[in-house]
C-alpha positions as CSV (number, residue, x, y, z in Angstrom):
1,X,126.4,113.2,132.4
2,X,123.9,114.6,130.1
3,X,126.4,115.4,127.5
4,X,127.9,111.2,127.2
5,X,123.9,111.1,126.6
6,X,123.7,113.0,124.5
7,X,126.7,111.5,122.9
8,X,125.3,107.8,123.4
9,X,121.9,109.3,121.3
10,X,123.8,110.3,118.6
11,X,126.2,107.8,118.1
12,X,122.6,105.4,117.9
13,X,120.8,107.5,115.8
14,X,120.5,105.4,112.2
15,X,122.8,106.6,109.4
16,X,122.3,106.2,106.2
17,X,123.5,102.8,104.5
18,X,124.8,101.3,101.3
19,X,123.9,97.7,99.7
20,X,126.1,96.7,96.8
21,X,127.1,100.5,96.2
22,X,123.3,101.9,96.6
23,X,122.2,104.3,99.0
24,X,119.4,102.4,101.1
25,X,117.2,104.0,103.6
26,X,116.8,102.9,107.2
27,X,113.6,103.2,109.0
28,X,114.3,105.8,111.7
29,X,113.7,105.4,115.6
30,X,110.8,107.0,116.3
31,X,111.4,110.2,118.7
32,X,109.6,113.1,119.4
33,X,111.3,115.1,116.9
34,X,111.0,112.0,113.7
35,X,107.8,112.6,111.8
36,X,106.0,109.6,110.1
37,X,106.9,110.8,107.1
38,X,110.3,110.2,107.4
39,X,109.0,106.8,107.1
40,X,109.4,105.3,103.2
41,X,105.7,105.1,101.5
42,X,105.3,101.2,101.8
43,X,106.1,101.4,105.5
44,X,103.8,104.5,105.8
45,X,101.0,102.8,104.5
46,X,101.7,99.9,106.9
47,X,101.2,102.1,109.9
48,X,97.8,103.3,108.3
49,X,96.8,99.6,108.0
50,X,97.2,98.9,111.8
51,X,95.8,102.5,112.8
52,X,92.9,101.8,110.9
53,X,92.4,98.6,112.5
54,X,89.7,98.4,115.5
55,X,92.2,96.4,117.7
56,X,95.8,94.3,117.0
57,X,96.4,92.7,113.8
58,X,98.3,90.0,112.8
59,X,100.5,89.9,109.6
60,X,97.8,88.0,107.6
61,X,95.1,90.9,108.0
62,X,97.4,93.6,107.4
63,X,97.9,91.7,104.3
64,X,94.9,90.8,103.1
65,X,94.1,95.0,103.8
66,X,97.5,96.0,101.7
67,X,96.4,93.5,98.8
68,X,99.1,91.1,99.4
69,X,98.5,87.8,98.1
70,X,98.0,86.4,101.4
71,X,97.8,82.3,100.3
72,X,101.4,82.4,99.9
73,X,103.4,82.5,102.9
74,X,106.3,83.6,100.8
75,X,104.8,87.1,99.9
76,X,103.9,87.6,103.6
77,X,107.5,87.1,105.1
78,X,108.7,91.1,103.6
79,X,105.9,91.9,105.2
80,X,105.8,90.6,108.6
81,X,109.9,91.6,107.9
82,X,108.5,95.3,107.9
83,X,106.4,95.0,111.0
84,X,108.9,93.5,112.6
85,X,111.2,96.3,111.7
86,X,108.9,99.1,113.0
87,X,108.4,97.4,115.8
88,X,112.2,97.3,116.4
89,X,112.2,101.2,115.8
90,X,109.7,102.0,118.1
91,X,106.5,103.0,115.6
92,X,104.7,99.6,116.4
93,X,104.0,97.4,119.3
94,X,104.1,93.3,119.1
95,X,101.7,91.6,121.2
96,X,102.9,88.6,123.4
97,X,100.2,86.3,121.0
98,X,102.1,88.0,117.7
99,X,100.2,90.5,117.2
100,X,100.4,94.1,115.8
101,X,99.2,97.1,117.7
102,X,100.2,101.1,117.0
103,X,98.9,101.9,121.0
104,X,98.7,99.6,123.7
105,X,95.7,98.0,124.1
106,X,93.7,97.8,127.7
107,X,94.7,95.1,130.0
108,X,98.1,95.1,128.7
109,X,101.2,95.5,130.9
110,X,103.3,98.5,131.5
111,X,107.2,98.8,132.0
112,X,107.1,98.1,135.9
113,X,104.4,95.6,136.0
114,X,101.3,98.2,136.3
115,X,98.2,97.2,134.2
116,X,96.9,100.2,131.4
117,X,93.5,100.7,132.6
């Protein structure tokens, strides 16, 4: 059983990609073993942002803190594209209200339905 785990892992673990001939890299689940500086710079300094913050941000502040042009929705899409991303990997957390969080926050719900003290 632990060995068709093991195998499942493996077979989930991101490989590296091509786009149009180009070797692309893919943001990496986060485990244990996966430092954050297997993360690409851009998406490095994105998790600074939100650690820094004093509570959940949403897109717009993390923005406005990376010096994104924040009056045009259209340069904040890549971003919340990234968030979105790390979130999907496991190296962020989405609030239910949209939110961005690196740790989960008080009050919020567990797996299970228990409350985080």
């Amino acid at each position: 059983m632990s060995e068709q785990l093991a195998d499942e892992r493996a077979s989930a673990a991101p490989v590296p990609g091509q786009v149009g001939g180009r070797a692309v890299i893919l943001i990496p689940h986060r485990a244990p073993d996966v430092e954050e500086t297997a993360l690409p710079p851009d998406y490095q300094r994105i998790l600074a942002v939100v650690r820094q913050a004093a509570g959940p941000v949403m897109t717009r502040q993390v923005g406005e803190m990376l010096g994104v042009d924040v009056s045009v929705r259209s340069k904040l899409e890549p971003l919340r594209g990234k968030l979105v991303r790390l979130t999907d990997r496991g190296w962020l957390r989405k609030m239910p209200d949209g939110r961005f969080t690196t740790r989960l926050q008080p009050g919020t719900p567990l797996l299970g339905g228990a409350v985080r003290a």
